[in-house]
ZAKOL-343451 format. One line per field, with one value per residue (C-alpha): residue number from 1; residue in one letter; x, y, z. Coordinates in steps of 0.02 Angstrom, whole numbers. Each point is the difference from the previous one (the first is absolute). Example, Ala and Ser with C-alpha at 12.3 -4.5 7.8 and 13.67 -1.06 7.14 Angstrom:
residues 2
num <- 1  2;
residu <- A  S;
c1 <- 615  69;
c2 <- -225  172;
c3 <- 390  -33;
This chain:
residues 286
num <- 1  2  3  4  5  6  7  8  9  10  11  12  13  14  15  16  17  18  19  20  21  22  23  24  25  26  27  28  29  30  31  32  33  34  35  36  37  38  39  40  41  42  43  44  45  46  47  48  49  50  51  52  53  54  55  56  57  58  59  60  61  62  63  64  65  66  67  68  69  70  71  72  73  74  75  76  77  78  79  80  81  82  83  84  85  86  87  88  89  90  91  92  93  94  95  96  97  98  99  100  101  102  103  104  105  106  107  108  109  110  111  112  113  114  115  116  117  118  119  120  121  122  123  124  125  126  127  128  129  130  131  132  133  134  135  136  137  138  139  140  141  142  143  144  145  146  147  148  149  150  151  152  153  154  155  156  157  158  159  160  161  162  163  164  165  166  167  168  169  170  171  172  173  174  175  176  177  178  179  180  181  182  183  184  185  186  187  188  189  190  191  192  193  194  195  196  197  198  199  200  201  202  203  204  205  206  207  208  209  210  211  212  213  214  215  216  217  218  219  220  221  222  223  224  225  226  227  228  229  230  231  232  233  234  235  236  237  238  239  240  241  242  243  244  245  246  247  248  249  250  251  252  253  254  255  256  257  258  259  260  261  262  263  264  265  266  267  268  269  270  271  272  273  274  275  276  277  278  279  280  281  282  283  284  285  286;
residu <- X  X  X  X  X  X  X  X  X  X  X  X  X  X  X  X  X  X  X  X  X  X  X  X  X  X  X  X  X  X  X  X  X  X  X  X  X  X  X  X  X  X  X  X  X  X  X  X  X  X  X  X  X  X  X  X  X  X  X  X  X  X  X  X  X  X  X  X  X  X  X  X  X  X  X  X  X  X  X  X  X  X  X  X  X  X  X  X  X  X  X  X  X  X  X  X  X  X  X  X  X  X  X  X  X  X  X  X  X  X  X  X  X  X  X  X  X  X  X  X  X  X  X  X  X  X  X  X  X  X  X  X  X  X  X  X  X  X  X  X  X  X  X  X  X  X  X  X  X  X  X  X  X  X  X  X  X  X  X  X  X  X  X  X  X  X  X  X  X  X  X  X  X  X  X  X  X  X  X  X  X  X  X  X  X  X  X  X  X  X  X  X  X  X  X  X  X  X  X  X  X  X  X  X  X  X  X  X  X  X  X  X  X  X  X  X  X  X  X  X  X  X  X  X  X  X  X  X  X  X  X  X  X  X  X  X  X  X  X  X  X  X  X  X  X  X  X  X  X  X  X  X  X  X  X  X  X  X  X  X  X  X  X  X  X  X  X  X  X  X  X  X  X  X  X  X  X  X  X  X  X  X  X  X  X  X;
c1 <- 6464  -169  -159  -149  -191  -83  -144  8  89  167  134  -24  -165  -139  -69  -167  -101  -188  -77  -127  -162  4  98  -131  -128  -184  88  92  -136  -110  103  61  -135  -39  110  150  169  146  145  168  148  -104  94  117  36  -113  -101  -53  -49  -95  -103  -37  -51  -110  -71  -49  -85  -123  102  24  126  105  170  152  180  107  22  -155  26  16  -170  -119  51  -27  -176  -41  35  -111  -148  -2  -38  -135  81  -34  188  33  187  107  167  121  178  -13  190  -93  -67  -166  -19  -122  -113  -7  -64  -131  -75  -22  -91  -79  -182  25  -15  172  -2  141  185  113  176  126  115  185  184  144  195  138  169  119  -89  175  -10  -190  -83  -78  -156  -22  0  -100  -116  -33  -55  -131  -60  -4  -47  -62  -111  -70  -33  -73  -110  -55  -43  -103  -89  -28  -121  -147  35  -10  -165  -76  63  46  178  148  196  138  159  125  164  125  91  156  -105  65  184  129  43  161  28  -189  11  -133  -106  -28  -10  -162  -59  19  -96  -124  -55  13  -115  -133  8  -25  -143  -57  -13  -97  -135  -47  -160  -39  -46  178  115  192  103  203  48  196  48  163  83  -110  -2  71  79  106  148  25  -27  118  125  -33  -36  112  -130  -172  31  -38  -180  -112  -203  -116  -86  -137  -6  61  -159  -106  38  36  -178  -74  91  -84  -164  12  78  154  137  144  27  194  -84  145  86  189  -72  -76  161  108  -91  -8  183  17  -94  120  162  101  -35  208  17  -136  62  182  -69  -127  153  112  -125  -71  170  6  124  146;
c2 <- 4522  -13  32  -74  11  -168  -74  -149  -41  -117  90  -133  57  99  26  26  -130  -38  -182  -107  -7  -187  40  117  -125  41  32  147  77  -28  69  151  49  183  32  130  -46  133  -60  61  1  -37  68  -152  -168  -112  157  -9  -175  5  152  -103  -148  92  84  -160  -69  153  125  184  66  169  -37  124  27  135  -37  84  -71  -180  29  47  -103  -129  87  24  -202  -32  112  -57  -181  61  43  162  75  151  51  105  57  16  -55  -97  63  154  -6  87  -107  -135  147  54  -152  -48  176  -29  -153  76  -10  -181  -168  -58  -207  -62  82  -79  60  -40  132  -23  80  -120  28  -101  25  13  74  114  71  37  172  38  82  -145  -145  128  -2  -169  -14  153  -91  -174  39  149  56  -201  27  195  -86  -168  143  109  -129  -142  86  16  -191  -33  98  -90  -169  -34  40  -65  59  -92  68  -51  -81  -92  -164  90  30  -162  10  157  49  71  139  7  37  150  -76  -173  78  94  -155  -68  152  -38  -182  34  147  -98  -155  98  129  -157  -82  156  8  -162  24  134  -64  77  -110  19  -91  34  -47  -45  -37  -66  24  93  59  164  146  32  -115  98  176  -41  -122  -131  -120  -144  -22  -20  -167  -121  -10  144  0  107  154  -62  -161  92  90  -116  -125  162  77  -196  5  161  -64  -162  106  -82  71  -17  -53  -71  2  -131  -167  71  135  -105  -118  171  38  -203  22  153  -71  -165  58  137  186  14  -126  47  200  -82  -104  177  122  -106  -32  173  91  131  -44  106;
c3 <- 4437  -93  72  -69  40  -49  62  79  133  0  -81  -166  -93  -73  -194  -55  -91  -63  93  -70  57  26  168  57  114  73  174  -28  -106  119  137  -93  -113  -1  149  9  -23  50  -98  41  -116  -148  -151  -23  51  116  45  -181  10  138  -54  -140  135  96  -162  -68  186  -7  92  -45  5  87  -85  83  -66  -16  -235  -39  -160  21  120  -116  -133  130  47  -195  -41  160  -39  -187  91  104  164  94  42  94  -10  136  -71  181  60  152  18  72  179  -34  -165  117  65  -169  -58  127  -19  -183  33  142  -117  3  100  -26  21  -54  47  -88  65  -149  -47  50  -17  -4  -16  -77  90  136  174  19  -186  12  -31  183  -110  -79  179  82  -159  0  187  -39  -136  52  175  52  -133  6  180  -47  -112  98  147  -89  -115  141  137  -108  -68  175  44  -160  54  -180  -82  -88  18  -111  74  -146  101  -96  45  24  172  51  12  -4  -168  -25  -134  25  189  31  -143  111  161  -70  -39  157  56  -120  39  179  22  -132  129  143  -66  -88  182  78  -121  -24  103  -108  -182  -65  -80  -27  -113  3  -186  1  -200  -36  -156  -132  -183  -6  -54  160  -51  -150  78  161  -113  125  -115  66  153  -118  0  -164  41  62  38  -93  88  -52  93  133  -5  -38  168  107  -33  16  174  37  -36  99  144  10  107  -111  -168  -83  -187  -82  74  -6  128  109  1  57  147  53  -11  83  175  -27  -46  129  -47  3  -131  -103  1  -52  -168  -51  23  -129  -124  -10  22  -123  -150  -19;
């Protein structure tokens, strides 16, 4: 079993990229200019990209991750383009690791929360490291919900905030060999809808972003390479329609077509049959 920390949420994607400023409209930079954005899971993958997003609407940026040095190189490329960054080196693996983080932003008016960083496993449920499941619901869940609890009161008192809780598509069906990893994502899109629902009165906005197959390095790293798929999306147009999403306050965002199509199928097709065709095409290769 391989366990892999990526940042993005199906268990297909992630890898850091530059975007054009042509993508960049007057909406989001009007939105986000000068505002703080808490980025989680930014040393990699879509959490790079959409650092890079928000950097380039206005934002500035607190960028956390547990590879110190992938974060300030990230901080460094950032800064040299203007951008104020603040970075916050933690391991969301760790219980205390959200408390840590809000208390080093405690000097500022955190905005934006975007939610991104992830844990997802390859594998049969009955071979897999216990560590390793349990570590992917503390990441994926609890320290999310940690982190949407301590940030989210004083976005409510201001009547003005933004959470992107990063889902995946694999939220929409059971995902054999991938079993803890979807259920999280469940988790994930759910509790967005639902907060989502409870502060709409508010000013606060939340966005559930559920990315289907992205660029990354996980298929390598967790040699499942036969489920990538012949054609992946780039983290950063990921980022780019997830933070546009945010902006216009949409509830939930499927960034690419071939997403969209899964979860159509998933409501038409039985959950039974669905489970059946997922389990044969991602069983593990002898």
């Amino acid at each position: 079993m391989v366990l892999i920390q990526f940042n993005i949420q199906s268990p297909l994607f992630t890898e850091p990229g530059s975007l054009s400023s042509k993508y960049h409209s007057s909406m989001e930079k009007k939105i986000f200019q000068d505002k703080w954005a808490l980025v989680t899971g930014a040393s990699a993958g879509i959490g790079v990209a959409l650092a890079r997003e928000l950097a380039a609407s206005g934002a500035k940026l607190i960028l956390t991750a547990r590879r110190s040095d992938r974060l300030e190189a990230l901080a460094s490329e950032l800064r040299a383009k203007g951008s104020e960054v603040r970075t916050v080196i933690a391991d969301l693996n760790d219980p205390s690791a959200p408390e840590a983080i809000f208390n080093a932003t405690a000097d500022l008016e955190v905005d934006i929360l975007i939610n991104n960083a992830g844990l997802g496993q390859y594998g049969p449920a009955n071979e897999a490291r216990l560590d390793q499941e349990l570590s992917q619901v503390r990441v994926n869940c609890e320290a999310m919900v940690h982190l949407t609890r301590l940030f989210l009161p004083a976005m409510v008192k201001r009547g003005q905030g933004w959470v992107l809780i990063v889902s995946s598509v694999a939220s929409y069906q059971p995902l054999p060999y991938f079993a803890t990893y979807a259920a999280t994502k469940v988790f994930d899109r759910f509790y967005a809808a639902a907060v989502a629902e409870e502060v709409s009165r508010s000013g606060v906005k939340v966005t559930a972003l559920c990315p289907g197959s992205t660029e990354s390095e996980f298929f390598d790293i967790s040699r499942a390479g036969e489920l990538s798929g012949s054609k992946r999306q780039s983290a950063e147009e990921v980022a780019r329609l997830g933070v546009k999403a945010l902006a216009k306050g949409k509830r939930i965002i499927i960034p690419n077509f071939s997403g969209k199509m899964i979860a159509v199928l998933t409501w038409l097709v039985p959950t039974r049959i669905v489970t059946l065709f997922v389990e044969r095409g991602a069983r593990p290769k002898k």
